[in-house]
VOLUMKE-713200 format. One record per residue (C-alpha): residue number from 1; residue in three letters; y, x, z. Coordinates in steps of 0.001 Angstrom, whole numbers, plus 500000, padded with zeros to 6 digits. Each point is the difference from the previous one (the first is absolute). Layout:
{node NUM,'Ala',{Y,X,Z}}
...
This chain:
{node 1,'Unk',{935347,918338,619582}}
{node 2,'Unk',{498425,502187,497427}}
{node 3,'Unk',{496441,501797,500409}}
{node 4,'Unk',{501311,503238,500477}}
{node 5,'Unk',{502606,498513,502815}}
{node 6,'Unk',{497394,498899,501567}}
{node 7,'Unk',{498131,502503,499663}}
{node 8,'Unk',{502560,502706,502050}}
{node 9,'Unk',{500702,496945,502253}}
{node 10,'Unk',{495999,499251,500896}}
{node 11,'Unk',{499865,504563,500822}}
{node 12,'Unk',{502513,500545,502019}}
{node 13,'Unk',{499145,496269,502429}}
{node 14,'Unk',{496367,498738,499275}}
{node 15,'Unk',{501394,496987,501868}}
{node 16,'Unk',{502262,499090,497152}}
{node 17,'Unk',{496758,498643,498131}}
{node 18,'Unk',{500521,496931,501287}}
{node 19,'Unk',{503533,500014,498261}}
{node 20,'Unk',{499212,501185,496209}}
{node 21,'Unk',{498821,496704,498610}}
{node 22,'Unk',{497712,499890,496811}}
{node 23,'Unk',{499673,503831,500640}}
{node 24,'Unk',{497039,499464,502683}}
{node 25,'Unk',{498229,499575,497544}}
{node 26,'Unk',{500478,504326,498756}}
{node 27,'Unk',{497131,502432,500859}}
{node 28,'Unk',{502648,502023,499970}}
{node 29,'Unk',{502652,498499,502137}}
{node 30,'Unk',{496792,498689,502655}}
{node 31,'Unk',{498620,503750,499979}}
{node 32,'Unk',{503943,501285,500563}}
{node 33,'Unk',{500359,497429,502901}}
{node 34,'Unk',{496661,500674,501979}}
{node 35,'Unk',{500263,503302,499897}}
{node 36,'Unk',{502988,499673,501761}}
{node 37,'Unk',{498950,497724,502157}}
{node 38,'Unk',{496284,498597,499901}}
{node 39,'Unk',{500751,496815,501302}}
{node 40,'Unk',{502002,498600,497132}}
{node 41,'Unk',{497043,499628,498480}}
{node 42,'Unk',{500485,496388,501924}}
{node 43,'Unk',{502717,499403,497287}}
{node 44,'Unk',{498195,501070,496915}}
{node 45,'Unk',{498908,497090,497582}}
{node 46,'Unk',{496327,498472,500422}}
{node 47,'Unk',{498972,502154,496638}}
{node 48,'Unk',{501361,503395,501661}}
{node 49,'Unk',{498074,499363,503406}}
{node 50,'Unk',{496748,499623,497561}}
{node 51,'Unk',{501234,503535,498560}}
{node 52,'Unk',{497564,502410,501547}}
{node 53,'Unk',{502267,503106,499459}}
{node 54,'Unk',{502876,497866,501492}}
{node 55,'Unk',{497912,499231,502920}}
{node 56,'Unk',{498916,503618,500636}}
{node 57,'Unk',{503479,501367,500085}}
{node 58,'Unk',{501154,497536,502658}}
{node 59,'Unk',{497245,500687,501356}}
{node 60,'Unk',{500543,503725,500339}}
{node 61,'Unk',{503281,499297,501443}}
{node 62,'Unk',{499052,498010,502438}}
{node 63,'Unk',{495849,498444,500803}}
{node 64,'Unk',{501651,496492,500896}}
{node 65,'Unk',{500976,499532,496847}}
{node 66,'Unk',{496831,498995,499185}}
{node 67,'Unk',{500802,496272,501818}}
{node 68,'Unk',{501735,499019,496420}}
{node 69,'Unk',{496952,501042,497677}}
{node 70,'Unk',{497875,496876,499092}}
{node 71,'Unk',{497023,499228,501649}}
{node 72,'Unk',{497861,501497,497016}}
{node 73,'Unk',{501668,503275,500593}}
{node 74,'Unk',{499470,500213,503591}}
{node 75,'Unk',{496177,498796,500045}}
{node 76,'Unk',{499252,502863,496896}}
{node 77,'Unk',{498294,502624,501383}}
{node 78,'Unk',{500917,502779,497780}}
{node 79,'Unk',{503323,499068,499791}}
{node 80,'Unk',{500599,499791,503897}}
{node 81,'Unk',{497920,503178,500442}}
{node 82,'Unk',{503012,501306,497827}}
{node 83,'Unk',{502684,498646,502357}}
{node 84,'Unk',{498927,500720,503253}}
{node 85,'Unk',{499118,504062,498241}}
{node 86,'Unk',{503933,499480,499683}}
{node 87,'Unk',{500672,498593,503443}}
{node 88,'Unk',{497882,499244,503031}}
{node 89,'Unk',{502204,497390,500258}}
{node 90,'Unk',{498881,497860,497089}}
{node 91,'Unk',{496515,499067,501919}}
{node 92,'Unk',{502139,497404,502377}}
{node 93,'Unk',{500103,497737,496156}}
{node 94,'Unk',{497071,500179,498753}}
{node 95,'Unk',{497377,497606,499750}}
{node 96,'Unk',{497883,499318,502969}}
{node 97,'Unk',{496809,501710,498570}}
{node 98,'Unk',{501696,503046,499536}}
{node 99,'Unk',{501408,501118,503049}}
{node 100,'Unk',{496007,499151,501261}}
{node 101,'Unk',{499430,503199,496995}}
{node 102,'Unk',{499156,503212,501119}}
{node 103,'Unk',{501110,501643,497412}}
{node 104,'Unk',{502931,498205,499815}}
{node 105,'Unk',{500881,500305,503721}}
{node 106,'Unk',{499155,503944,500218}}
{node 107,'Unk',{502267,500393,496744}}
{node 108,'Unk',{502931,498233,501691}}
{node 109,'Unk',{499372,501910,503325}}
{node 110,'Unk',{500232,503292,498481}}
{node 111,'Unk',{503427,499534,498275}}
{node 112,'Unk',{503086,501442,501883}}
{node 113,'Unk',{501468,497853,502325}}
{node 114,'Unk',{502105,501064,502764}}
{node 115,'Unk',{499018,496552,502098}}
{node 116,'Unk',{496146,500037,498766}}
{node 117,'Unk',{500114,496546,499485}}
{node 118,'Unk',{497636,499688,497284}}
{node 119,'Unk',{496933,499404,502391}}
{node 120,'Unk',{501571,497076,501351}}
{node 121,'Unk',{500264,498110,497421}}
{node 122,'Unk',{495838,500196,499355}}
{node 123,'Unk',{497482,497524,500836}}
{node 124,'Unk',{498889,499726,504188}}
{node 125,'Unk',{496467,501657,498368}}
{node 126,'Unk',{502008,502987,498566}}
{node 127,'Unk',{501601,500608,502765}}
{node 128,'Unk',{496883,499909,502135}}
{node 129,'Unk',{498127,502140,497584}}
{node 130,'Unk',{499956,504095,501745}}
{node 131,'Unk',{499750,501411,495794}}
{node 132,'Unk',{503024,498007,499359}}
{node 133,'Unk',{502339,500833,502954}}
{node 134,'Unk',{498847,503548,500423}}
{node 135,'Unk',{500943,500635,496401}}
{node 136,'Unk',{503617,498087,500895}}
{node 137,'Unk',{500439,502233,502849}}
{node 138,'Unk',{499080,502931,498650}}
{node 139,'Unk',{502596,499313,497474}}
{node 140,'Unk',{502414,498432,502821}}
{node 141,'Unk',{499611,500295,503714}}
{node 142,'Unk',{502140,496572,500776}}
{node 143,'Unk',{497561,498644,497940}}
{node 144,'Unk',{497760,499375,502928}}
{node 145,'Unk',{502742,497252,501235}}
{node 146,'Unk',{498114,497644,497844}}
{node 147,'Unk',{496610,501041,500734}}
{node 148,'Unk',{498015,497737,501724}}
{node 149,'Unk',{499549,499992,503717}}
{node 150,'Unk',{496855,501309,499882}}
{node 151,'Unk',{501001,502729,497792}}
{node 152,'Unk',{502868,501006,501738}}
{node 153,'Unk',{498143,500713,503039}}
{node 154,'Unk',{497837,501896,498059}}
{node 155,'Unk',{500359,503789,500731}}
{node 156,'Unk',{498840,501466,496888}}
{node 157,'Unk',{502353,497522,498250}}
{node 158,'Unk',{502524,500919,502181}}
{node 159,'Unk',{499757,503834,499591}}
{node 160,'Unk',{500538,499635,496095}}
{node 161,'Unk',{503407,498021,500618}}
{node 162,'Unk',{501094,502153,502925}}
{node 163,'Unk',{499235,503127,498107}}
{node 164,'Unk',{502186,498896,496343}}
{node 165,'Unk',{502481,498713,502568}}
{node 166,'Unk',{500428,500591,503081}}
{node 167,'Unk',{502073,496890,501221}}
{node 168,'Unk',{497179,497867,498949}}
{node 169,'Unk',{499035,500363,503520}}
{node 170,'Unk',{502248,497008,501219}}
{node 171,'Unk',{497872,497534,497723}}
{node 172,'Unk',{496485,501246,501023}}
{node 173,'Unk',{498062,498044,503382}}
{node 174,'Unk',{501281,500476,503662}}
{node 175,'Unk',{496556,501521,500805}}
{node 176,'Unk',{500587,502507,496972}}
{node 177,'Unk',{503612,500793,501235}}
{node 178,'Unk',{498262,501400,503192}}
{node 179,'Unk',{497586,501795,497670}}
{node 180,'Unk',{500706,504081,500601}}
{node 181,'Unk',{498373,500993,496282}}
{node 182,'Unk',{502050,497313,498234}}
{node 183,'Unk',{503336,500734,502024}}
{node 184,'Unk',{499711,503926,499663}}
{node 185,'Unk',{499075,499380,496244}}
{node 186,'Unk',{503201,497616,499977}}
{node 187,'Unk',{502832,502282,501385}}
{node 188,'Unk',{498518,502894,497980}}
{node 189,'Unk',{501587,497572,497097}}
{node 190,'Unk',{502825,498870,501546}}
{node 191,'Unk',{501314,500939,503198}}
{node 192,'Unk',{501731,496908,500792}}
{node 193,'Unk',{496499,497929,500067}}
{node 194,'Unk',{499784,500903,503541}}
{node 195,'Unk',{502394,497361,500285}}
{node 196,'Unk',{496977,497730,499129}}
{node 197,'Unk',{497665,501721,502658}}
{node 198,'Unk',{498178,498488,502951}}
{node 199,'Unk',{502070,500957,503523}}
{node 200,'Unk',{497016,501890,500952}}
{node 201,'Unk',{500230,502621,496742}}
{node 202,'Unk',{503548,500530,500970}}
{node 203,'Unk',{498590,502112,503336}}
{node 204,'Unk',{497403,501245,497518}}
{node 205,'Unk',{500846,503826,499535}}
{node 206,'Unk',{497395,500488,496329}}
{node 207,'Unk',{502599,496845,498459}}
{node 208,'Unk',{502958,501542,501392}}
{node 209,'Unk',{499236,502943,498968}}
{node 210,'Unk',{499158,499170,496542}}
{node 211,'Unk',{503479,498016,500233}}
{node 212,'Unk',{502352,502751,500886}}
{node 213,'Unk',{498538,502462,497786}}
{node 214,'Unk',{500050,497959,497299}}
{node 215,'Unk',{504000,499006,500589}}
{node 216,'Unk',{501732,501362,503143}}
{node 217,'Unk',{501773,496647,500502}}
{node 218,'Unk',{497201,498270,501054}}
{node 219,'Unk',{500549,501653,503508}}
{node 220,'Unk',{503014,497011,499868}}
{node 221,'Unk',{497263,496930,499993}}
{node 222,'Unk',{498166,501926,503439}}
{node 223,'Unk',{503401,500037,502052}}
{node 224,'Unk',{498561,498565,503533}}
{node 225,'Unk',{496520,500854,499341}}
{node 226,'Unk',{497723,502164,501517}}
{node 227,'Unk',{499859,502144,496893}}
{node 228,'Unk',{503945,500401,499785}}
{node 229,'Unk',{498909,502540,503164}}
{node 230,'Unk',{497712,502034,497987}}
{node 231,'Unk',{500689,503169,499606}}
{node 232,'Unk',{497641,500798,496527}}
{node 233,'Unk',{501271,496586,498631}}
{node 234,'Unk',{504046,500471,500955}}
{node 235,'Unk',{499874,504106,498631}}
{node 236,'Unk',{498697,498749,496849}}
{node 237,'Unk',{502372,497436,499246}}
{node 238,'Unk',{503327,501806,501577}}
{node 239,'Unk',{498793,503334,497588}}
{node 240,'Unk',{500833,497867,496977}}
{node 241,'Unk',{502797,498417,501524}}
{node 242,'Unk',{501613,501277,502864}}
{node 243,'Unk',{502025,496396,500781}}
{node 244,'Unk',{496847,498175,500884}}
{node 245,'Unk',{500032,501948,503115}}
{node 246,'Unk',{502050,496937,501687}}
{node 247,'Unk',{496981,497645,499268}}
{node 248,'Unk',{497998,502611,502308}}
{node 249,'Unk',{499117,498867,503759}}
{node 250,'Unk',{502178,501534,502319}}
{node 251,'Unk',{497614,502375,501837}}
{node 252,'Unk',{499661,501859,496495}}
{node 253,'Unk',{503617,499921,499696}}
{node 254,'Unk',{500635,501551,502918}}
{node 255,'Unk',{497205,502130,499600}}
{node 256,'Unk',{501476,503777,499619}}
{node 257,'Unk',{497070,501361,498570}}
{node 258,'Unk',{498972,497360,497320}}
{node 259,'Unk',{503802,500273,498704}}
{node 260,'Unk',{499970,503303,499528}}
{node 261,'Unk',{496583,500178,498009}}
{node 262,'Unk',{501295,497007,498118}}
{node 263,'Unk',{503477,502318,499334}}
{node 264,'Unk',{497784,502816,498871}}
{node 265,'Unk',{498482,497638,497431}}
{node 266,'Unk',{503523,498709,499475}}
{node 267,'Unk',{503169,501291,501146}}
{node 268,'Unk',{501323,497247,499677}}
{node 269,'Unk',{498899,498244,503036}}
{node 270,'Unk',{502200,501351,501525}}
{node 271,'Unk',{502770,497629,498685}}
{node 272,'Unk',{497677,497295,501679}}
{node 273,'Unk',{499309,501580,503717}}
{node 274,'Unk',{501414,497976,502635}}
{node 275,'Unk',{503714,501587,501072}}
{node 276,'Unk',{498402,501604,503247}}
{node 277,'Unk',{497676,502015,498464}}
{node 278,'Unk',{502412,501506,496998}}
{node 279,'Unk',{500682,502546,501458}}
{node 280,'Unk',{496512,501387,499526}}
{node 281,'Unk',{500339,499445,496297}}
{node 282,'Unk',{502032,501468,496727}}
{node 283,'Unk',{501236,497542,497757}}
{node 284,'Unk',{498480,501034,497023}}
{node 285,'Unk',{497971,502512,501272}}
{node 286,'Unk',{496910,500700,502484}}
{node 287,'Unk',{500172,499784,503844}}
């Protein structure tokens, strides 16, 4: 196989590194193969994994790449403060002392990563330290998940991941879950975290409140609780969507009255009234 075969073999599947012979030993082929797919850095010759800007690409692709570097590469600072600027990711390979580095760690943390793995890759000390996980979970809520326990039942900890994402909720203490400031601050960023409530904020009418006007379809996740029979809480989620009137208690459904200021908000309710009451209602239109 000739260099520039393997060349347009190694870009279109990085995995074909392993297959190219002599030619893992090309910047060029290694750099067209890991940015394809970082891990086929695995397959690059000993002399490429030493290659910095090698490295760095797979890197870029994909943090875990960073298992094939040498150990030189993965205990240099600098050059690991590179990586993990590239991916988060990269912190789970380096050398011991580094993911115990603040800078390091905080660097990794703040990359984009869906998962926010980064801070779980850092030392126990990192991830007990409240400058180092506040900065990951102002970055990314789920960060938080690998805070320690301490820290996650820490409420001003908690408010910083609750408030960049919402859902972070499910990963903060039990006694925080039943917090009202960290659950209103929660479903004001994602309406779903009531999911993640206590049973007790469920019948709270501030967090379902908050809930409903923040997404109507949070009346769904109060079916059978005391709040799914509140009138304030029930309007405000039916005005945005008139189907969520089923997930109402029944006393509101039957309630004349409440329909038809709900209708007058939004006609169409009155798709949604139960069949005895239609009558009293315009499809489409006001009462």
């Amino acid at each position: 196989m000739d260099h520039a075969k393997a060349l347009a073999t190694v870009a279109s599947n990085g995995r074909s590194l392993a297959n190219v012979g002599e030619h893992r030993s090309s910047e060029a082929v290694c750099l067209a193969a890991v940015q394809n797919w970082g891990l086929a850095l695995e397959h690059a010759a000993d002399e490429m994994k030493r290659n910095e800007t090698v490295v760095l690409a797979a890197c870029k692709h994909d943090g875990f790449a960073l298992a094939f570097a040498p150990p030189e590469l993965r205990a240099s600072r600098e050059f690991v403060l590179s990586a993990v600027k590239l991916s988060g990711k990269a912190l789970k390979h380096a050398a011991a002392q580094l993911q115990d580095d603040d800078e390091v760690v905080i660097a990794a943390c703040k990359v984009n990563d869906r998962r926010a793995l980064s801070l779980a890759f850092a030392s126990e000390r990192c991830r007990g330290d409240r400058a180092i996980v506040n900065a990951a979970c102002k970055e990314h809520g789920y960060s938080i998940q690998y805070a320690s326990d301490e820290l996650r039942a820490d409420k001003d900890t908690a408010m910083i991941a609750v408030a960049q994402n919402g859902y972070s909720l499910q990963y903060v203490s039990d006694a925080l879950k039943n917090d009202a400031d960290v659950v209103l601050a929660a479903v004001g960023h994602g309406f779903q975290a009531l999911n993640f409530a206590a049973p007790a904020l469920k019948n709270d009418k501030r967090v379902c409140l908050a809930a409903v006007t923040a997404n109507g379809r949070a009346l769904q996740m109060l079916a059978g609780t005391k709040m799914a029979g509140n009138a304030e809480v029930v309007k405000t989620a039916v005005t945005q969507q008139a189907f969520l009137l089923k997930f109402a208690a029944e006393e509101l459904k039957g309630d004349l009255a409440f329909l038809k200021e709900c209708a007058a908000a939004n006609p169409e309710i009155a798709k949604y009234v139960p069949r005895e009451l239609a009558a009293h209602f315009v499809i489409g239109g006001g009462g």
